[in-house]
SEKE-138509 format. One record per residue (C-alpha): residue number from 0; residue in three letters; y, x, z. Coordinates in nm, 2 decimals, padded with zeros to 4 digits. Layout:
<nuza><seq>NUM</seq><type>Ala</type><py>Y</py><px>X</px><pz>Z</pz></nuza>
...
This chain:
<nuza><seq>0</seq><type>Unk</type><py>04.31</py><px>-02.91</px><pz>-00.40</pz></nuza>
<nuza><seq>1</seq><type>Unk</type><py>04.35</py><px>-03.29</px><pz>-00.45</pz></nuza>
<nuza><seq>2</seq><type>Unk</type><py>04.45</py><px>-03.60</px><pz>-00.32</pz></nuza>
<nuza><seq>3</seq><type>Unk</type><py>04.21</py><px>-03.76</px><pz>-00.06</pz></nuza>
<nuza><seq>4</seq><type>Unk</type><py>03.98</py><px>-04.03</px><pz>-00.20</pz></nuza>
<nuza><seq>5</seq><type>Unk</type><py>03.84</py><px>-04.31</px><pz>-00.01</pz></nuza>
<nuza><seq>6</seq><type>Unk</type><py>03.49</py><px>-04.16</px><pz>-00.03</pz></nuza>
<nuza><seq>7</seq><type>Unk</type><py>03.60</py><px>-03.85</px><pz>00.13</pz></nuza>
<nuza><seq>8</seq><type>Unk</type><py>03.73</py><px>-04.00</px><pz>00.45</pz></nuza>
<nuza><seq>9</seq><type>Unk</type><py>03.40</py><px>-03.91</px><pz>00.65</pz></nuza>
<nuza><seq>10</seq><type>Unk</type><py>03.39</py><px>-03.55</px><pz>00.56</pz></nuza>
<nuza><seq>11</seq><type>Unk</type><py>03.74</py><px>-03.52</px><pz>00.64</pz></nuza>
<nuza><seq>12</seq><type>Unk</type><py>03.68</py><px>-03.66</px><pz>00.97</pz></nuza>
<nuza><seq>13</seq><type>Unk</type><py>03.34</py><px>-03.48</px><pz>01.06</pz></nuza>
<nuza><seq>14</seq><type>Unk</type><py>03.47</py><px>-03.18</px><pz>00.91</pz></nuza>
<nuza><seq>15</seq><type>Unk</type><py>03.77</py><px>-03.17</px><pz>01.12</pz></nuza>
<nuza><seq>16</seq><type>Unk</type><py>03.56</py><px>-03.24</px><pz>01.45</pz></nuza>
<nuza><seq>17</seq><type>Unk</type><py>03.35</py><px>-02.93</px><pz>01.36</pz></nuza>
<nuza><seq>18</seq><type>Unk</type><py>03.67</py><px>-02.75</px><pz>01.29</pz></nuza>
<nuza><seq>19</seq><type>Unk</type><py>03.85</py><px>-02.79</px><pz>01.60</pz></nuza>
<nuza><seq>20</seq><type>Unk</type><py>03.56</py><px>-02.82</px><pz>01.85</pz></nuza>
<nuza><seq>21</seq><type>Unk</type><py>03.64</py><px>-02.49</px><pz>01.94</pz></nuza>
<nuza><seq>22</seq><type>Unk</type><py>04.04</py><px>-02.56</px><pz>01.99</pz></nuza>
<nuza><seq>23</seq><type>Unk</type><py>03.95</py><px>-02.83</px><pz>02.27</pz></nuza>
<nuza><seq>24</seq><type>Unk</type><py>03.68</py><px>-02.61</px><pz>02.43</pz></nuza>
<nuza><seq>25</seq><type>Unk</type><py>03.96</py><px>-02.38</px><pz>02.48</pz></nuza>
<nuza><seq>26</seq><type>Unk</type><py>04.21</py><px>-02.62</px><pz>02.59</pz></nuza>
<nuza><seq>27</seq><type>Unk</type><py>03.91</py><px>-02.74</px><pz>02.88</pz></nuza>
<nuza><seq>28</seq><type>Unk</type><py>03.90</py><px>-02.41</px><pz>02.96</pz></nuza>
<nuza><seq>29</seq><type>Unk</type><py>04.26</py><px>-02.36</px><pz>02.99</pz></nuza>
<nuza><seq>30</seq><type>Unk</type><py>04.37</py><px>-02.65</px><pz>03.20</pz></nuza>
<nuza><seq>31</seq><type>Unk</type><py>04.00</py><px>-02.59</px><pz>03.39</pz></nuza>
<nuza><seq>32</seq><type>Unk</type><py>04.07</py><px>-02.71</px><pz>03.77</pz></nuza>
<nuza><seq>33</seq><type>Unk</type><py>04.43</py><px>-02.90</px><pz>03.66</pz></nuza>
<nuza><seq>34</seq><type>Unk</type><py>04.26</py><px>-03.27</px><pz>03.58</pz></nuza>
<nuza><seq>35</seq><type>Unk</type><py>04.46</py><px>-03.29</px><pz>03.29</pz></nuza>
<nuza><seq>36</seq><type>Unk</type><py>04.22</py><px>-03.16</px><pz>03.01</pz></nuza>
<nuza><seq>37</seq><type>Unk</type><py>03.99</py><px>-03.46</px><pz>03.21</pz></nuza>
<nuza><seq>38</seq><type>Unk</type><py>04.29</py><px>-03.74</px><pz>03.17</pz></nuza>
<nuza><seq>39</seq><type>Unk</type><py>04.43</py><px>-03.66</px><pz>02.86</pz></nuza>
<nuza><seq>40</seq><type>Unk</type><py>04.07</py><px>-03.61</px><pz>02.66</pz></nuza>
<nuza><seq>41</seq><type>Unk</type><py>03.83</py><px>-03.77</px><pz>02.82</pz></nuza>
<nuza><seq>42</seq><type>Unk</type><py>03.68</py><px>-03.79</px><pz>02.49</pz></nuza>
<nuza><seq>43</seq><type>Unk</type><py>03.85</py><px>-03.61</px><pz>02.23</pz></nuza>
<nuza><seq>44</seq><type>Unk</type><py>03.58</py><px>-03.67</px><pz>01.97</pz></nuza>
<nuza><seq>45</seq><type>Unk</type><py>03.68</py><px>-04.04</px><pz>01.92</pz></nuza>
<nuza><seq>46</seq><type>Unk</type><py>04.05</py><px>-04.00</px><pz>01.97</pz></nuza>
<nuza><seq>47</seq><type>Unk</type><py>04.04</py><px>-03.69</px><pz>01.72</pz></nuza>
<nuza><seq>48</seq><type>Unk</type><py>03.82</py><px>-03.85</px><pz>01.49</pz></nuza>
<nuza><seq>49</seq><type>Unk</type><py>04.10</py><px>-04.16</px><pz>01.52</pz></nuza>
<nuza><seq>50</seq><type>Unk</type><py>04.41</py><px>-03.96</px><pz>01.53</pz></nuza>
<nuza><seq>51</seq><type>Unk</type><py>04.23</py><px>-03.79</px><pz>01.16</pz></nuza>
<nuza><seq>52</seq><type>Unk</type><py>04.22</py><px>-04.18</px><pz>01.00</pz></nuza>
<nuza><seq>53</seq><type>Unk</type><py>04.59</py><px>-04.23</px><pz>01.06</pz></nuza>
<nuza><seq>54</seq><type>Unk</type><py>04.67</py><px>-04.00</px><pz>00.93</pz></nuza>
<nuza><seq>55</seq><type>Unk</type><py>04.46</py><px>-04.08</px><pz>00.63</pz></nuza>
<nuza><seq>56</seq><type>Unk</type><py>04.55</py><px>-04.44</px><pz>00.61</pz></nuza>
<nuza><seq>57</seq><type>Unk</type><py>04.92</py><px>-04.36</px><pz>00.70</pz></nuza>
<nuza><seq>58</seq><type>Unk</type><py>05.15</py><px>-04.47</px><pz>00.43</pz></nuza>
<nuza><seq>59</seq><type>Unk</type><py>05.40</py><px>-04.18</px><pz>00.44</pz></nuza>
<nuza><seq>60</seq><type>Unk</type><py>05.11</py><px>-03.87</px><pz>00.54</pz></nuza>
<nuza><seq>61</seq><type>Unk</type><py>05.02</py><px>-03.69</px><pz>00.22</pz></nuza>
<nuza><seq>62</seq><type>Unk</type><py>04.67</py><px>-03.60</px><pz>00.25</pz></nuza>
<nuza><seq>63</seq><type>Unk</type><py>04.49</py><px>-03.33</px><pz>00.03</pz></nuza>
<nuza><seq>64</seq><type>Unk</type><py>04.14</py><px>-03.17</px><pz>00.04</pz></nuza>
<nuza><seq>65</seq><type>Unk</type><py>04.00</py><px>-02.88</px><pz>-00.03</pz></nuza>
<nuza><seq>66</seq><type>Unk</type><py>03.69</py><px>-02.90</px><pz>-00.28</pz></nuza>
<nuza><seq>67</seq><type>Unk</type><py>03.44</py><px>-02.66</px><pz>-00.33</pz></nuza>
<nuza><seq>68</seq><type>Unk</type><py>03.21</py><px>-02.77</px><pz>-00.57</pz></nuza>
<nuza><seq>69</seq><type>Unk</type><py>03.21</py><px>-03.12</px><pz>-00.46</pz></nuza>
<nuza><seq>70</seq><type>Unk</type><py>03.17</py><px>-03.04</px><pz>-00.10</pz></nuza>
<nuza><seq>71</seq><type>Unk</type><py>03.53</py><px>-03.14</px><pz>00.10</pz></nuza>
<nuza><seq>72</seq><type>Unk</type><py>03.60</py><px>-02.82</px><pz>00.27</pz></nuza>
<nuza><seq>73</seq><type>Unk</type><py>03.95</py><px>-02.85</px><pz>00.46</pz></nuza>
<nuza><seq>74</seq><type>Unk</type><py>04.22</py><px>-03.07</px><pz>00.43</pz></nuza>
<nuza><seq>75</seq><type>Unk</type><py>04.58</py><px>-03.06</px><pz>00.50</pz></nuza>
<nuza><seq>76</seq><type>Unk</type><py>04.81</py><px>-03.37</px><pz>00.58</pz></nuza>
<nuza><seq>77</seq><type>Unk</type><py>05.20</py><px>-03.35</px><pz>00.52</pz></nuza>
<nuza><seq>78</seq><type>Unk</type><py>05.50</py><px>-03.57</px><pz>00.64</pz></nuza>
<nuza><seq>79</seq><type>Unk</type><py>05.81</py><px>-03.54</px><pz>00.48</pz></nuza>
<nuza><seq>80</seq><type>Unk</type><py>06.11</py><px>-03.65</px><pz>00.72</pz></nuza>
<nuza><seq>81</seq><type>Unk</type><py>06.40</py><px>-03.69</px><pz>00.51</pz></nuza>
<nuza><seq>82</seq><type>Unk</type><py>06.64</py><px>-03.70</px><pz>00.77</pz></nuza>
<nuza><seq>83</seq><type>Unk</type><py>06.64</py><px>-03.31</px><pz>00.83</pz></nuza>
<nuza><seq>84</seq><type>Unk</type><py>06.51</py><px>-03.24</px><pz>00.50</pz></nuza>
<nuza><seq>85</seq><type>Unk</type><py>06.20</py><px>-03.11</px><pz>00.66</pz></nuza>
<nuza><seq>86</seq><type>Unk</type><py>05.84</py><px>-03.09</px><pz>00.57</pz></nuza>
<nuza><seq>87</seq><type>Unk</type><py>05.60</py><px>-03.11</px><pz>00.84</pz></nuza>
<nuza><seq>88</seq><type>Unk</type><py>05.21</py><px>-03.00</px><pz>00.82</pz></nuza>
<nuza><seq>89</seq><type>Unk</type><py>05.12</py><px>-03.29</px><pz>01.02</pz></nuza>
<nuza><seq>90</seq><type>Unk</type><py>04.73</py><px>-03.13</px><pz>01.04</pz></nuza>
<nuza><seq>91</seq><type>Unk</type><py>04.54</py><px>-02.89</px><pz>00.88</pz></nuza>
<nuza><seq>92</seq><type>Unk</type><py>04.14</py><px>-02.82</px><pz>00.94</pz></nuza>
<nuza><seq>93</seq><type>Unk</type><py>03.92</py><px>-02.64</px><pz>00.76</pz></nuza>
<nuza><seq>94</seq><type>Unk</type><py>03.50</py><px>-02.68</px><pz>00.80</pz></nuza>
<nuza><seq>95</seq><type>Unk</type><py>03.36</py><px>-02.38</px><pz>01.02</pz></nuza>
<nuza><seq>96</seq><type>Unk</type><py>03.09</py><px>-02.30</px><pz>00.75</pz></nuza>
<nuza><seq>97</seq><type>Unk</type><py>03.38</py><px>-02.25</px><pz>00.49</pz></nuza>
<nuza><seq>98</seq><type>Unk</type><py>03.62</py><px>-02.06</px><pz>00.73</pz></nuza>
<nuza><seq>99</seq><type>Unk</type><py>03.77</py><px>-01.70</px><pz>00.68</pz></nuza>
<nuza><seq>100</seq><type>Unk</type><py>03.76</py><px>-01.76</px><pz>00.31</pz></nuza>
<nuza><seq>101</seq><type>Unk</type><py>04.11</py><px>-01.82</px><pz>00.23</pz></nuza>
<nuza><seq>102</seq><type>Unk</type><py>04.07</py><px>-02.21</px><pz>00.25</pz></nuza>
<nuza><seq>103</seq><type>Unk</type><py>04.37</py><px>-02.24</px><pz>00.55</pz></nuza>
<nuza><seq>104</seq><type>Unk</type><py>04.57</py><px>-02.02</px><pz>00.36</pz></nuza>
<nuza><seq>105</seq><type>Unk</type><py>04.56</py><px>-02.21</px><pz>00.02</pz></nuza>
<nuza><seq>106</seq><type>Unk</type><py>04.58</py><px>-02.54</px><pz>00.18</pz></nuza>
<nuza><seq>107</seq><type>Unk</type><py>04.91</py><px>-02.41</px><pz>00.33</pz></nuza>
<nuza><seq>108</seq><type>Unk</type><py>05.04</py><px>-02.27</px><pz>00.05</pz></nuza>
<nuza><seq>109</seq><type>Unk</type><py>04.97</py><px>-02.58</px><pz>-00.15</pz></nuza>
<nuza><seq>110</seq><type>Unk</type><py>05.15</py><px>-02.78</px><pz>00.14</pz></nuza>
<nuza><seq>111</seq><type>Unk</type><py>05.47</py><px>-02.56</px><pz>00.15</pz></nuza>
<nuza><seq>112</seq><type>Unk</type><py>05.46</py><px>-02.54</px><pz>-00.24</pz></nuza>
<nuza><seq>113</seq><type>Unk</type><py>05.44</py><px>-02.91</px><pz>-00.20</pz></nuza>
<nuza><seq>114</seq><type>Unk</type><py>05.71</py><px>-02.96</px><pz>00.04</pz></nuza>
<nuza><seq>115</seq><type>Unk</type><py>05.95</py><px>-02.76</px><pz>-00.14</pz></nuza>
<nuza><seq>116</seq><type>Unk</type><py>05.89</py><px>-02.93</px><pz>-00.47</pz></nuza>
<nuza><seq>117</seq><type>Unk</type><py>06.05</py><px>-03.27</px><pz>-00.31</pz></nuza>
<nuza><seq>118</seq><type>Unk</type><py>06.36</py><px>-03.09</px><pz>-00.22</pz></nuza>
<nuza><seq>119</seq><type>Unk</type><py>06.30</py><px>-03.02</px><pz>00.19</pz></nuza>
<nuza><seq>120</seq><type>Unk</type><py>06.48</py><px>-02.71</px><pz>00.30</pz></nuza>
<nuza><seq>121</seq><type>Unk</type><py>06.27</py><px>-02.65</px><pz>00.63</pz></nuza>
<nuza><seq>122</seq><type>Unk</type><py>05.89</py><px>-02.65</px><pz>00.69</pz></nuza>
<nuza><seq>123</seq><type>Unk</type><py>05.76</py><px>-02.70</px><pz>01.05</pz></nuza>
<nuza><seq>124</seq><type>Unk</type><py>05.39</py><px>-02.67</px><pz>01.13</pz></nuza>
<nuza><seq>125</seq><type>Unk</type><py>05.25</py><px>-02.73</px><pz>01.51</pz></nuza>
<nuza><seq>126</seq><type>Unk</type><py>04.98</py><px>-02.57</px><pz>01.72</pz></nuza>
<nuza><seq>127</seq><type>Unk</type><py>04.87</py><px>-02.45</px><pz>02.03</pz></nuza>
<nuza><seq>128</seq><type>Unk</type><py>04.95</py><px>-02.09</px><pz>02.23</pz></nuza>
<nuza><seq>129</seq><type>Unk</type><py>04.61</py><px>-02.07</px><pz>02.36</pz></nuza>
<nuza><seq>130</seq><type>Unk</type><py>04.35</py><px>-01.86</px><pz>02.25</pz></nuza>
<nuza><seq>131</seq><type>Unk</type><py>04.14</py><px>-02.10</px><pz>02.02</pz></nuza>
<nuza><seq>132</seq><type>Unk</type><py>04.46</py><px>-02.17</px><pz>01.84</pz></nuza>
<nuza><seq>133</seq><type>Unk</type><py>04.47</py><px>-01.80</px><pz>01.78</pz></nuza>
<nuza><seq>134</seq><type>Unk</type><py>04.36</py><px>-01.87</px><pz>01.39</pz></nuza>
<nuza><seq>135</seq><type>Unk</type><py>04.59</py><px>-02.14</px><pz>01.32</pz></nuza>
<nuza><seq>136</seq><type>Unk</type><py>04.86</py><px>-01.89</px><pz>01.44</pz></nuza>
<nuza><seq>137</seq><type>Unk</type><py>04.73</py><px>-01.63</px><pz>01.23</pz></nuza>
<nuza><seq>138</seq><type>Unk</type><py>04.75</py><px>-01.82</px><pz>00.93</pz></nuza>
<nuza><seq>139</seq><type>Unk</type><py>05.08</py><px>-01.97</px><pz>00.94</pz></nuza>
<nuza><seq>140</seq><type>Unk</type><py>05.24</py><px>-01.62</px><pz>01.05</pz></nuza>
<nuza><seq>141</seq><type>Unk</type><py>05.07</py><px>-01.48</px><pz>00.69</pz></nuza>
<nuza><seq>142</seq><type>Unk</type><py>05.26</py><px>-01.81</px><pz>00.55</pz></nuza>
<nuza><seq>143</seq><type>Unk</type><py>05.60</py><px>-01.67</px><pz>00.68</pz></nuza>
<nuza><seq>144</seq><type>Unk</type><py>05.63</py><px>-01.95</px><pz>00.92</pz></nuza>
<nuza><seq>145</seq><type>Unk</type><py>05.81</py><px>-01.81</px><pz>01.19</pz></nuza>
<nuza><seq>146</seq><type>Unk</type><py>05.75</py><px>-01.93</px><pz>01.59</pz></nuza>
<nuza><seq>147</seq><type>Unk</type><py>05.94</py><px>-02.05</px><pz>01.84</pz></nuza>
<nuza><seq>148</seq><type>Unk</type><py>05.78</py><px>-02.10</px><pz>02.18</pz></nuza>
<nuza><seq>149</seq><type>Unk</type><py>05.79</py><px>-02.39</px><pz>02.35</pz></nuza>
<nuza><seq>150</seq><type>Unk</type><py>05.64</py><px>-02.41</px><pz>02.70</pz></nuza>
<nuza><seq>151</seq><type>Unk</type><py>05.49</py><px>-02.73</px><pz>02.80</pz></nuza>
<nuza><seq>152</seq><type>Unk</type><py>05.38</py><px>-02.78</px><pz>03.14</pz></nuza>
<nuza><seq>153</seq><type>Unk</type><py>05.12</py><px>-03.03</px><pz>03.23</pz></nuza>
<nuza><seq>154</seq><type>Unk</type><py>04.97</py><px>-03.18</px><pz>03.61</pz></nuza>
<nuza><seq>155</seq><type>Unk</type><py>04.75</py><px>-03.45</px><pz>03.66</pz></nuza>
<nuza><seq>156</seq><type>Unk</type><py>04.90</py><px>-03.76</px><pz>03.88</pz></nuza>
């Protein structure tokens, strides 16, 4: 792991567009027939790719990637809110071609280890209940994260 250079802003993007191209085809299918999937990502390649260089550029997001001889891998993204003493895995992506390798998992060990070095007392990560979130779930339950539903309900206007 190390902090995100300039340089490796592309990969981080692509590489996160790879990564969760499967999370929105499962959110499409999902919310299939509702309108909403259609209204609320009519293109979620640009406003991923966008939402991704915030959080890069953000002042107060942490960013780290995962390097594998020289290749960006995955990346995690932290936010510390100080308030509640809580750190908060703002996103985390790892590339397809480097997946079920333990990447996820070290990039959110590094973040906890990380959050807890600057004296938060909570973690919080966010994701999905649908089934291409299923990994992401996976991997933070093997972190000791523990979940709390939440139950959102959506309908187009």
């Amino acid at each position: 792991m190390r902090p995100i250079a300039a340089h490796d802003r592309e990969a981080v993007a692509a590489l996160s567009l790879r990564a969760w191209a499967p999370v929105f085809a499962s959110l499409e299918r999902v919310l299939r027939g509702s309108g909403v999937y259609e209204a609320q990502h009519p293109d979620w390649r640009v406003t991923q790719r966008q939402a991704v260089e915030q959080a890069c550029d953000a002042e107060h997001v942490h960013v780290w990637v995962a390097d594998l001889d020289t290749t960006v891998v995955g990346f995690t993204a932290v936010q510390l809110h100080d308030a509640d003493l809580m750190g908060e895995i703002h996103m985390l992506a790892v590339d397809p071609a480097h997946q079920r390798r333990g990447i996820g998992s070290s990039l959110t060990e590094f973040a906890a280890r990380w959050i807890t070095d600057r004296g938060m007392t909570t973690m919080m990560v966010e994701t999905g209940g649908d089934p291409g979130h299923a990994p992401a779930r996976a991997t933070y339950e093997r972190a000791g994260f523990t979940p709390l539903p939440v139950v959102r309900y959506f309908r187009s206007t």
